[in-house]
C-alpha angles and dihedrals in degrees: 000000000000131000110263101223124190111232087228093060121105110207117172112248082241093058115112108227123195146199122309089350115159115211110185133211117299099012118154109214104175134179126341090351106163109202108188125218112290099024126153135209116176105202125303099023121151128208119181117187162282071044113136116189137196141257113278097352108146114207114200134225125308086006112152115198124173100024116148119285109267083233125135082219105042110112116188085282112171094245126150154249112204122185132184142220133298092004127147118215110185127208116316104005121164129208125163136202125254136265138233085248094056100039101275098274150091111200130196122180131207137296093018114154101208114191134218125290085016119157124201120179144222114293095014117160110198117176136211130319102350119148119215118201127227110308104357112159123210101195122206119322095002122164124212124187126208137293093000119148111221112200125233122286082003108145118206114210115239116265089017110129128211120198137222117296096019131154116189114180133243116288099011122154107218118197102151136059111277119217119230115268107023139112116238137185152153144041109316092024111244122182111246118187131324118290090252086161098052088033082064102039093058083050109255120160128250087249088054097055088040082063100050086043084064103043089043080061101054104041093051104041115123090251136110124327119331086233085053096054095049091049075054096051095042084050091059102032109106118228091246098053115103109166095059084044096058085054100052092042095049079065106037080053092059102103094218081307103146116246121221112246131201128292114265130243094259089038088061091050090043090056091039 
């Protein structure tokens, strides 16, 4: 079946359109733009390329997706915006290409419900089926893992990276690496407790969580160095045992990055 493209709409004569693809009034659809079978665009929306995207995503009203890093080095470089499949981008989103100092890409999986007023930067790598309340910002080279719930009006600092089956609250600063499957919140962001209800929305067993609850333990007591605690946790960690693993690789992979710790005793009384 044929596209069904508004008259109002402008498309570069470069850009790749596929099957049963809307394309609304006053959309901008520039230079080596690839719009995947089933996509949606409600009505001005711009595209700038190299930008592919994805089967059956909808992008919203006044969203703007492939524009040029924000970057003081960024050069007109032809790097890219890749997103996925099955993803919902709301009104005036903002997600920028990559640049040469971040490997050329931004990268969105599938199944990701981006909210309104959302910013994600140059060089940005979000995984699969997050969702991202009203106005998050991910700044420069953040990582975001799978299935991980950010909280409104919540920024990201640029390189910090958030694993797999996290929740950070509303309105959280986050400057250091988040472990999968925590909860995390405040200013400064402090970790709070393990993600038990995500754990058990993506299906993990009671066992499982039990698991991440004691290594959450022993990674977070008051007691000793922090690098000391985690040679503790891999020691006692079985080789069948995954779900500890992804955590302490998560931190072995770090690269000297902080990690965010757990709140302190008068934190938690100052957020009460």
């Amino acid at each position: 079946m044929s596209p069904n493209i508004h008259p109002n709409a402008i498309i570069h004569r470069n850009a790749q359109i596929g099957k049963n693809v809307k394309i609304g009034p006053f959309c901008v659809i520039g230079d080596k733009v690839i719009l995947h079978d089933g996509v949606c665009l409600y009505s001005n929306v711009v595209i700038e390329g190299p930008t592919s995207i994805g089967q059956n995503t909808q992008v919203f009203q006044f969203a703007v997706l492939g524009t040029r890093a924000q970057h003081i080095l960024f050069k007109g470089e032809p790097a890219i915006l890749e997103i996925g499949k099955n993803n919902i981008i709301r009104e005036k989103v903002t997600i920028h290409r990559g640049t040469r100092v971040g490997g050329m890409k931004t990268t969105i999986g599938n199944n990701n419900f981006i909210l309104a007023d959302c910013h994600i930067a140059h060089d940005c790598r979000v995984g699969n089926n997050n969702i991202m309340a009203n106005g998050v910002a991910l700044g420069g080279h953040v990582t975001l893992g799978n299935d991980c719930n950010i909280g409104a009006f919540s920024a990201v600092h640029q390189f910090v990276r958030i694993g797999d089956i996290v929740m950070v609250g509303a309105m959280t600063k986050v400057t250091e690496d988040i472990i999968p499957y925590t909860i995390a919140d405040g200013s400064p962001c402090r970790l709070r407790r393990i993600n038990s209800f995500g754990l058990k929305r993506q299906d993990y067993t009671k066992e499982q969580i039990s698991k991440v609850r004691d290594i959450f333990k022993m990674l977070f007591k008051n007691e000793g160095e922090f690098s000391s605690r985690v040679l503790e946790a891999y020691k006692s960690t079985a080789d069948d045992d995954s779900i500890t693993k992804n955590i302490l690789e998560f931190i072995k992979s770090s690269k000297n990055r902080p990690i965010c710790k757990k709140a302190q005793l008068n934190e938690s009384k100052m957020g009460e």
